[in-house]
C-alpha positions in Angstrom: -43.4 -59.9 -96.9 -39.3 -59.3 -97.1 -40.0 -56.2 -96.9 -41.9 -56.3 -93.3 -39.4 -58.7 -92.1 -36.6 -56.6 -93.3 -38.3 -53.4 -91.3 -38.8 -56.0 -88.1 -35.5 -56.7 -88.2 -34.5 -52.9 -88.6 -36.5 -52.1 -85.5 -35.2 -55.1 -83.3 -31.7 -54.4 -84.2 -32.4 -50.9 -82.7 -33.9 -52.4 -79.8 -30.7 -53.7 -78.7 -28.7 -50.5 -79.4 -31.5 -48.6 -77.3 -30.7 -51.6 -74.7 -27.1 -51.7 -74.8 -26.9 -48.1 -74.6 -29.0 -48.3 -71.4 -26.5 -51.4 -70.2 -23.4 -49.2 -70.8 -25.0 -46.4 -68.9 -26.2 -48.5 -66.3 -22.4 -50.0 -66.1 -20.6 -46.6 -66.3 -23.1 -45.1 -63.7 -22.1 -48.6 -61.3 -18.5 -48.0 -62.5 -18.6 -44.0 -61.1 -20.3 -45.0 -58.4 -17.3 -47.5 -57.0 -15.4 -45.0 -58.3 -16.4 -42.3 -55.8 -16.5 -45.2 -53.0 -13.5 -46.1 -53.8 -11.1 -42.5 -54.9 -10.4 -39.5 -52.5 -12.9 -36.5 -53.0 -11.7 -33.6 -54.9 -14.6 -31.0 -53.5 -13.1 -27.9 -52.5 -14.0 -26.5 -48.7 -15.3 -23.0 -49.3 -12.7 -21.0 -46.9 -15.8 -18.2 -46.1 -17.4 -21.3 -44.8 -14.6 -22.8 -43.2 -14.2 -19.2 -41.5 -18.0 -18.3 -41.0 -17.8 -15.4 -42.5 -21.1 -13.6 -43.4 -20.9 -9.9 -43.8 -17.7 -8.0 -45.6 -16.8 -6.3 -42.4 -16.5 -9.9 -40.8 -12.8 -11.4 -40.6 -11.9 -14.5 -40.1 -9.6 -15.5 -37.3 -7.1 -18.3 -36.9 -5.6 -18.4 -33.7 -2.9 -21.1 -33.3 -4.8 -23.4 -35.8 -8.3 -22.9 -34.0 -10.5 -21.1 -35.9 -12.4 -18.5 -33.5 -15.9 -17.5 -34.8 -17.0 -13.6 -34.6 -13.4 -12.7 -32.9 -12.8 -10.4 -35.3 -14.1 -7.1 -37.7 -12.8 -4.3 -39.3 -14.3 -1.5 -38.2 -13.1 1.7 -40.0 -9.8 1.4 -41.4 -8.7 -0.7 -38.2 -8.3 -4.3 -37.4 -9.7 -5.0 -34.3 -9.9 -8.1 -32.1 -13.1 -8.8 -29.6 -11.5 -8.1 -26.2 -12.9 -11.2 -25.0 -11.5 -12.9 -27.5 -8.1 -11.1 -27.3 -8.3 -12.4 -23.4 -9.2 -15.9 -23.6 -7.3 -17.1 -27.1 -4.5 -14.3 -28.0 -3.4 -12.8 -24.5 -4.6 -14.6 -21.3 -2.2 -12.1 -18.9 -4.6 -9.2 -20.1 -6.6 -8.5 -17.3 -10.0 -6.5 -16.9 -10.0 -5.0 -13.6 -13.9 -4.1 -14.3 -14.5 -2.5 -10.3 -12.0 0.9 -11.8 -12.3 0.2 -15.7 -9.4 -0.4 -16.0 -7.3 -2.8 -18.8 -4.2 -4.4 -17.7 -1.0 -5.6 -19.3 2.0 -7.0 -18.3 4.9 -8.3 -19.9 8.3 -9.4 -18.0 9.2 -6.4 -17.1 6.7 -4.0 -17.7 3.1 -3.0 -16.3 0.8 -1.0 -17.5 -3.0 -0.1 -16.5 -5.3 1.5 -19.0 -8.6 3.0 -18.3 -11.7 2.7 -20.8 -11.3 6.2 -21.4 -7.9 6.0 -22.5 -8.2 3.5 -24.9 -11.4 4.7 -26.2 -9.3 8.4 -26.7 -6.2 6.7 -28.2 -8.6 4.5 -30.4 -6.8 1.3 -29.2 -10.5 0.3 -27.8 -13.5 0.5 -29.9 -16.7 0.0 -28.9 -19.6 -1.6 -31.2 -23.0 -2.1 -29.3 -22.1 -4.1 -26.6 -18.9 -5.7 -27.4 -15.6 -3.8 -26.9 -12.6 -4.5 -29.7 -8.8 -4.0 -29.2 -7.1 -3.1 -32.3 -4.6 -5.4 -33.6 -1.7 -2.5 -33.6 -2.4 -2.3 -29.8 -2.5 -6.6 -29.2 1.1 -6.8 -31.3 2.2 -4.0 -28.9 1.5 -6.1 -25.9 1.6 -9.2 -26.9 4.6 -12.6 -27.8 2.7 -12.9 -31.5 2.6 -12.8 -34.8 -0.2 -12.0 -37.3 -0.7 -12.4 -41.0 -3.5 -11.5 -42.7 -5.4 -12.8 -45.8 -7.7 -11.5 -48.5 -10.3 -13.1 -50.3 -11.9 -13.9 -48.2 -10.6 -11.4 -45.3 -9.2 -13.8 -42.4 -6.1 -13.3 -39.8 -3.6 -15.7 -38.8 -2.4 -15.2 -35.4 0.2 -17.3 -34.2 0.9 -17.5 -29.8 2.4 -20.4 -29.4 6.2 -20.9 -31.2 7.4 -24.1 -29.4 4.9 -26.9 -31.4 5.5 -30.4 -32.4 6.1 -30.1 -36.2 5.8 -32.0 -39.0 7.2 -32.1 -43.0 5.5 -33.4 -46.2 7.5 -36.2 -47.9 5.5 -35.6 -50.9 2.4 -33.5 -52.2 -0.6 -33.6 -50.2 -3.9 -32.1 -49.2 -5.4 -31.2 -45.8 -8.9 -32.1 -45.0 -11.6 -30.9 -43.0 -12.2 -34.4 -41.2 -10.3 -37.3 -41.2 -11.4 -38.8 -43.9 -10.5 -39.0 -47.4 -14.2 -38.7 -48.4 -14.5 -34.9 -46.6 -13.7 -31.9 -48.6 -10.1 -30.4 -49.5 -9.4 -27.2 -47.2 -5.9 -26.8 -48.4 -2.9 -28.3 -50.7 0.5 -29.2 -48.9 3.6 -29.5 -51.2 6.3 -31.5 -50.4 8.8 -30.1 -48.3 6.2 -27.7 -46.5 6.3 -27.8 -42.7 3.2 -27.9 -41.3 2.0 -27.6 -36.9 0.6 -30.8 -35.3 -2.3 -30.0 -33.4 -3.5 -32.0 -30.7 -7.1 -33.5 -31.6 -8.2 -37.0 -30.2 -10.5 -37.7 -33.3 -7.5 -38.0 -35.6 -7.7 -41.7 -35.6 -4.6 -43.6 -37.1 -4.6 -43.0 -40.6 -4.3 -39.1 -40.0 -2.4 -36.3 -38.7 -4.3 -33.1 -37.1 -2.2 -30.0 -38.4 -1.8 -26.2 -38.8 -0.4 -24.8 -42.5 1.6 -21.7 -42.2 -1.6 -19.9 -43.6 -3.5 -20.6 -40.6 -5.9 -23.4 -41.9 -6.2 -26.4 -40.0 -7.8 -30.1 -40.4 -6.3 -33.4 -41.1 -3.7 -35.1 -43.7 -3.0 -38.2 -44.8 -0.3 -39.8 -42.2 1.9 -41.4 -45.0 2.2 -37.8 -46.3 4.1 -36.7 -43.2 7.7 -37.0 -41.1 8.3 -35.9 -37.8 10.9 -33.1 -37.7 12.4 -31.1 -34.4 10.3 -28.9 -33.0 9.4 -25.3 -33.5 10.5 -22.6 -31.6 14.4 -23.0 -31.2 15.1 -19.4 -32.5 12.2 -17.5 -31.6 13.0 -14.2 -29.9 10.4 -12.5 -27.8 8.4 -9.4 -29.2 8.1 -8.6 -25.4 11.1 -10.1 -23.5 11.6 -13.3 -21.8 10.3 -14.8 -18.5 13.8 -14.7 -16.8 14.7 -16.4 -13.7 16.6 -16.2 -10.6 18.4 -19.2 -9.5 20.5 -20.0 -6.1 23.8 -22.0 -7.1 22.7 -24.7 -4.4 19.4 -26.6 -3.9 17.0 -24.7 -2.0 17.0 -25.3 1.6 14.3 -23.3 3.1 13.0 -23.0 6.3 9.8 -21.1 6.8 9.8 -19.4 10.1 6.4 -18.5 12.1 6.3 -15.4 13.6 2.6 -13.6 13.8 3.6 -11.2 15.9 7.0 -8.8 16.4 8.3 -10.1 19.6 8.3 -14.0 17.8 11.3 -12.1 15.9 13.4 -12.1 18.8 13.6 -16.2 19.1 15.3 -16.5 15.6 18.6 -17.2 17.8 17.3 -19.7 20.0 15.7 -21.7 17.0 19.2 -21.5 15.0 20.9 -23.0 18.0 19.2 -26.2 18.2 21.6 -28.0 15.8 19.6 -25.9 12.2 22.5 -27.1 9.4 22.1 -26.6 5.9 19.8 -24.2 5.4 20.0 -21.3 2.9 16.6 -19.6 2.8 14.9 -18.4 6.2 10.9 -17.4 4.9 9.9 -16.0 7.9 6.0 -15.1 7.5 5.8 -11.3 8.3 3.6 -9.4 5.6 -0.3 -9.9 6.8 -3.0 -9.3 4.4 -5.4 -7.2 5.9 -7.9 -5.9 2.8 -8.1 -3.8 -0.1 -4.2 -1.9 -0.2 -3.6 -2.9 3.0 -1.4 -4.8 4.8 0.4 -5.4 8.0 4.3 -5.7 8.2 6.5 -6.6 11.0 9.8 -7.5 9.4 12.7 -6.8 11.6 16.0 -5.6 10.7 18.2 -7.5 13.5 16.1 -10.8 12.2 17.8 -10.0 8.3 21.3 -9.2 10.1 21.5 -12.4 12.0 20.0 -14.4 8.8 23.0 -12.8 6.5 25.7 -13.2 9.2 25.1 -17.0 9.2 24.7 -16.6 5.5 21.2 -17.5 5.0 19.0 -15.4 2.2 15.7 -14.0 3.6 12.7 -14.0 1.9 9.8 -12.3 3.6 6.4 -14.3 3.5 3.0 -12.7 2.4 0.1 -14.6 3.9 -3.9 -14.2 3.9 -4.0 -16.0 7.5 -2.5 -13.8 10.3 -4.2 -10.7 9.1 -7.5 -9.1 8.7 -8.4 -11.0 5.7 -10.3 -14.0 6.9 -12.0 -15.8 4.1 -11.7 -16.2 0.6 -13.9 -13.0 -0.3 -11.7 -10.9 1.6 -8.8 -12.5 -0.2 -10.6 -11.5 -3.5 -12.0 -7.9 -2.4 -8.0 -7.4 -1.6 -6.6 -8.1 -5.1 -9.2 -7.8 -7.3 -8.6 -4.0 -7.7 -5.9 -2.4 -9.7 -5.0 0.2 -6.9 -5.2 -1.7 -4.4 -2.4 -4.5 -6.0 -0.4 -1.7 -6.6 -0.3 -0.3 -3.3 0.2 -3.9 -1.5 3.2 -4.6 -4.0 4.4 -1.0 -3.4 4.1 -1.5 0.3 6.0 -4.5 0.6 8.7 -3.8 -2.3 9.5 -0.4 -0.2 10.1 -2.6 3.2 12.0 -5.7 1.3 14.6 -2.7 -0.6 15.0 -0.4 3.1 16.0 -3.8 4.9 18.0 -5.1 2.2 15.5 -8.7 2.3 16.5 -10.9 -0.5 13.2 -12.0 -1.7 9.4 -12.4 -1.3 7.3 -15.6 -0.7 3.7 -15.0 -1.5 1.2 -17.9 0.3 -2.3 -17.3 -0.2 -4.1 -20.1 0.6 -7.7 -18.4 0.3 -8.2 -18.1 -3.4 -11.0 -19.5 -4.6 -11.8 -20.0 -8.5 -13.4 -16.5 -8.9 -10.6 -15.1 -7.5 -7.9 -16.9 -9.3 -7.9 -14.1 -12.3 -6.6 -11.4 -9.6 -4.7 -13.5 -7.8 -2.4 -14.6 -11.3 -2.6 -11.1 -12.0 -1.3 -10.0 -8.6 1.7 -12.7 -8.9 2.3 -11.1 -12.6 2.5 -7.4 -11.4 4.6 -8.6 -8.3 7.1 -10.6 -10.3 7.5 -7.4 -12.4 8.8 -5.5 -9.7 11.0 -8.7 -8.1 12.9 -8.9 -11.7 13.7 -5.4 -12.0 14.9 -5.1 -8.7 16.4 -8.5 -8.7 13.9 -9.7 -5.7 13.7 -13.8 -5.2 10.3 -14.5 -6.1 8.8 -17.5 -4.9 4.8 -18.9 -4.6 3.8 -21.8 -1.9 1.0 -23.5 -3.8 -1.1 -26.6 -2.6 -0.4 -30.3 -4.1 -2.2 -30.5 -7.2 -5.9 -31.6 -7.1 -9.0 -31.6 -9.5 -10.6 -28.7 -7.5 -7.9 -26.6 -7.8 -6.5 -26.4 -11.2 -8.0 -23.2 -11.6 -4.7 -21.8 -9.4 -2.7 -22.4 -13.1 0.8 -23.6 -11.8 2.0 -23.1 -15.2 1.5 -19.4 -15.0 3.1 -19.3 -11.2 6.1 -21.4 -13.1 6.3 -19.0 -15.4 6.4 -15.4 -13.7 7.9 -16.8 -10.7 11.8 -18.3 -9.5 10.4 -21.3 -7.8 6.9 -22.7 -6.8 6.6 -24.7 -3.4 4.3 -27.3 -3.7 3.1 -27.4 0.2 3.4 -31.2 0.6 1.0 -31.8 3.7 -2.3 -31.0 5.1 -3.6 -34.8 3.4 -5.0 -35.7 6.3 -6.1 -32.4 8.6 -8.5 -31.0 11.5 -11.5 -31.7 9.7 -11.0 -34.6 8.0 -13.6 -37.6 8.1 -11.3 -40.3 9.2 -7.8 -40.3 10.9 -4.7 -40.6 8.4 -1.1 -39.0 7.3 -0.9 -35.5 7.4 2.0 -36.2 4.2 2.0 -39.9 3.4 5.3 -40.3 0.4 2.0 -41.3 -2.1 0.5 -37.9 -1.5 3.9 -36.5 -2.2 5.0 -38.6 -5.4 1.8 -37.7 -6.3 2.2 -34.2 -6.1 5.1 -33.9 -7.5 4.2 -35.6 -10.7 1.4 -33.7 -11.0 2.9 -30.7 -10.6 5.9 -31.7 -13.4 3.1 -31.6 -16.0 2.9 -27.7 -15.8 6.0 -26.2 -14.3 10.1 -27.4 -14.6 11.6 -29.7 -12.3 14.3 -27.1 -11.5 11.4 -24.8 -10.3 9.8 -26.7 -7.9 10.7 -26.5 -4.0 8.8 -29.7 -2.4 7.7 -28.2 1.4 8.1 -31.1 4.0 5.8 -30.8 7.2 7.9 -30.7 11.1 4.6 -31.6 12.1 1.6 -34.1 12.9 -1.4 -34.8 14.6 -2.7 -36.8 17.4 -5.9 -38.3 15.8 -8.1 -39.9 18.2 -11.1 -41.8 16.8 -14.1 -42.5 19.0 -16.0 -46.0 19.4 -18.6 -44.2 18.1 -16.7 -43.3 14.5 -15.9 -39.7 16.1 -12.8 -38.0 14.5 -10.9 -34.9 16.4 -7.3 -34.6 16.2 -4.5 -31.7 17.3 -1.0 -30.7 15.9 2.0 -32.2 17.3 5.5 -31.1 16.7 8.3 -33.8 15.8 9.5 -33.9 19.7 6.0 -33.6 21.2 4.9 -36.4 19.0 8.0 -38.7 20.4 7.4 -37.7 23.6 4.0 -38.7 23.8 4.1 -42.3 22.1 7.1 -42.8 24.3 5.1 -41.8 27.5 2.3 -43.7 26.3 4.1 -46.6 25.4 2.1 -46.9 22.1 2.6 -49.8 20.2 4.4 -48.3 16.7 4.8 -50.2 13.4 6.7 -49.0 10.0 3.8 -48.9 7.5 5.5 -49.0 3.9 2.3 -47.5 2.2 2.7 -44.5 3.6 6.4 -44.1 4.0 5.9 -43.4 8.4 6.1 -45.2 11.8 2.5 -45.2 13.4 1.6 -45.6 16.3 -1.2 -46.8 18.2 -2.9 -47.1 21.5 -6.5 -48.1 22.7 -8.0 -45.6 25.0 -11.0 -46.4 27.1 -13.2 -44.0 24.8 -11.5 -45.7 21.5 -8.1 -45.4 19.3 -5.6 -42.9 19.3 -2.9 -42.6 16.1 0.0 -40.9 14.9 1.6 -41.1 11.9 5.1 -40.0 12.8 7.5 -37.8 11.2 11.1 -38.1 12.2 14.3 -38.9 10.4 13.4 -42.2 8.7 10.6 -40.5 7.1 11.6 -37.3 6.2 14.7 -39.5 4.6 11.8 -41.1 2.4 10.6 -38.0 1.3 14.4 -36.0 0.5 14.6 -39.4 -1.2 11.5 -38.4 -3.9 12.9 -34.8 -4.2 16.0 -36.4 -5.1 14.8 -38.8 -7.8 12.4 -36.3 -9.5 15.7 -33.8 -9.7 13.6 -30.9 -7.9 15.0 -27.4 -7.2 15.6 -28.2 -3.4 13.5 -28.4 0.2 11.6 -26.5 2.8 9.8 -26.9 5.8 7.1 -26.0 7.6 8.5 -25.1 10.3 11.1 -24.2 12.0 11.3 -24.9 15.9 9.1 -28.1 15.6 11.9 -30.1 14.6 14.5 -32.2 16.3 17.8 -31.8 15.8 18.5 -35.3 14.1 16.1 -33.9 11.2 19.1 -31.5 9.7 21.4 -33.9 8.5 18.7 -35.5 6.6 18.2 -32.8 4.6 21.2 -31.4 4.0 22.5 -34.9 2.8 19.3 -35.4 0.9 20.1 -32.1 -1.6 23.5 -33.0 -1.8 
């Protein structure tokens, strides 16, 4: 009988092993659990993974911290680049002219056109089914970068951009695919390290977006990190700088209609009536007509009598007065290589002969599929301007939604000054009678334009102009251009009843008709004061006007005292 309860008690006592085991497991397993709630994962990102990289001819591609996917192979013994890719991400002033197949590149003060055929030959284009590669020897050639390239697994690092917010590790640290310290480790930091800040809105406030110098980007901790000056203080061009021409005043510039030769011939009667403080005369005298054609009727005397009163003269391109009547005709003009060339060529011979300081390009009919040749035609023409030391200067709308696509940033940066055309708000076929340049419209478009090109860049245009709106009983809307004097004139003869509206910086006046209303929203000096006082505040490169001769005298003054 001991014996059994001797055994019994042998078995029970390993009962409650067998069950404290199972407690201590249980615990530990609730304990490691927490644990991994509660601790920083240590899984590793695979970097193949991270780079998409599924067959050994396959490199990965890092381009400013943005990983681009099937961008680039090595095919051969050569690196090559997608040339899609190498347009979009790595070179965005490479341009396919596809009508001649033709590639072509420009840098400050070079440009240079390519055919297929020659690349192909020279092996600085490869071809691969239906996608076309640039080698990397050829990009580096043509292009502001730098490129490093890794092994194991095969990836490139391609840096573009050298002025970036930076940042430095206080202490060690790790970047992360997401930001979260529960997402997998992509890279170490060590302290000291300097690392790029990229822009990313998921981020949240605990971490950091960032680049490491090996081209790997996600997210670190925000306690890891300082703020440190920016990047890009030393860097020196691999292609040459974007170098500008300045006047040593504020602009002043007056753009002078003349759409035919014998308008040339009244430049002396329009000085005359009181014109003080100008520098710049933009008289509009190059007509785009179509493809490497154009129609010039600059006039010699005109440039003598503008640089005996010591006024520069730049000569205006426009896609108005010519044959080129529509935005497809404005496209079918510049999309070709030849073509650009030989309208560039035309007019560069003309500005040299006459000894014309500058050019002023205004193409108002570029619409979003034409934008590429367009940029591309400003690139090629500011080559030419710099080497010659040619004034180059771009009249661009106020900034709107629609037409960001006309990249102000890249007019800022190939051209001397851009002239944001501040007018045309309220015009012949608007809905509802208004301003033609309320000081809103013009604040507004100045800011706006601030966010992608340098205050000491932009030229705000002012209009010598308005219209006579008159709105039906019946909600009809027709208007018709007045000049500064006609407009007085009338709402003196009228006897309209005129008020100073602050809202929109103007006098208007009124008058009932016996079919409905009729409006003006005046400019004169009180207004065009307002506005020289906007260009003054936001520190802009200067004035000009649209145009000369619809002015009164009185208006001169204002300006000149407004840049001083």
């Amino acid at each position: 009988m001991a014996k059994k309860k001797r055994k019994k008690k042998k078995q029970d006592s390993y009962v409650r092993f067998i069950w404290i085991l199972i407690a201590l497991a249980a615990a530990a397993a609730v304990i490691s659990l927490c644990l991994q709630k509660l601790l920083p994962s240590r899984e590793r990102q695979d970097t193949a993974a991270y780079f998409s990289i599924t067959d050994g001819n396959k490199l990965g591609l890092s381009v400013d911290g943005t990983v681009v996917e099937d961008g680039a192979r090595l095919i051969g013994d050569s690196v090559c680049v997608s040339l899609d890719t190498a347009m979009t991400t790595i070179n965005r002033r490479l341009y396919l002219d596809e009508s001649e197949g033709r590639l072509c590149v420009t840098t400050p003060t070079v440009f240079r056109s390519f055919t297929y055929d020659e690349l192909v030959s020279s092996g600085d284009m490869i071809r691969e089914g239906d996608t076309r590669y640039l080698t990397l020897a050829f990009l580096e050639t043509w292009t502001d970068m730098t490129c490093t390239r890794y092994e194991d697994p095969g990836y490139l690092f391609i840096r573009t951009d050298f002025k970036y917010e930076q940042v430095s590790a206080v202490k060690d640290g790790v970047i992360r695919v997401r930001p979260t310290d529960k997402a997998a480790i992509l890279c170490d930091v060590t302290a000291g390290e300097t690392l790029q800040v990229l822009e990313r809105e998921d981020a949240g406030e605990d971490f950091t977006a960032v680049c490491s110098d090996s081209g790997l980007a996600g997210y670190i901790r925000r306690e890891t990190v300082t703020a440190v000056a920016p990047a890009g203080a030393d860097h020196v061009s691999t292609i040459g700088e974007y170098t500008s021409l300045k006047l040593d005043d504020k602009v002043n510039m007056a753009f002078y209609m003349t759409n035919n030769a014998q308008m040339n011939a009244t430049l002396q009667d329009k000085l005359d009536r009181g014109v003080t403080g100008i520098n710049v005369v933009a008289p509009t005298w190059f007509f785009l007509d179509g493809p490497s054609s154009i129609t010039s009727i600059c006039d010699q005397a005109f440039v003598d009598t503008c640089h005996a009163a010591g006024y520069q003269v730049w000569a205006l391109l426009n896609d108005i007065d010519g044959q080129a009547a529509s935005t497809a005709d404005t496209l079918n003009a510049l999309k070709g290589t030849t073509s650009r060339q030989a309208i560039i060529a035309d007019m560069i011979r003309t500005v040299t002969a006459m000894g014309i300081d500058g050019i002023n390009v205004d193409l108002e009919r570029v619409s979003e599929e034409g934008a590429p040749a367009y940029l591309e035609f400003l690139r090629e023409l500011s080559v030419e301007c710099r080497n010659r030391g040619l004034f180059l200067s771009v009249d661009t709308y106020v900034p709107m939604n629609y037409s960001l696509y006309l990249d102000r940033e890249e007019q800022g940066t190939v051209a001397d000054y851009v002239v944001i055309m501040c007018y045309d708000e309220h015009y012949a076929g608007s809905a509802e009678a208004g301003s033609v340049a309320s000081i809103g419209f013009m604040e507004n478009g100045i800011q706006r334009t601030l966010r992608e090109v340098p205050a000491d860049k932009i030229v705000a245009a002012v209009p010598f102009y308005t219209r006579l709106w008159e709105t039906t009983d019946t909600g009809a809307v027709s208007s018709r251009i007045l000049s500064m004097s006609e407009a007085a004139d009338y709402i003196r003869d009228n006897n309209m009843e005129v008020y100073w509206d602050e809202n929109v910086g103007q006098y208007v006046a009124e008058r009932m008709t016996e079919t409905g209303t009729e409006q003006i929203w005046q400019e004169e000096a009180r207004s065009i004061g307002e506005k020289m006082a906007l260009i003054r505040e936001f520190n802009l490169a200067g004035a000009a006007q649209w145009r000369m001769g619809e002015e009164t005298p009185d208006i001169w003054p204002v300006i000149e005292a407004g840049l001083s």
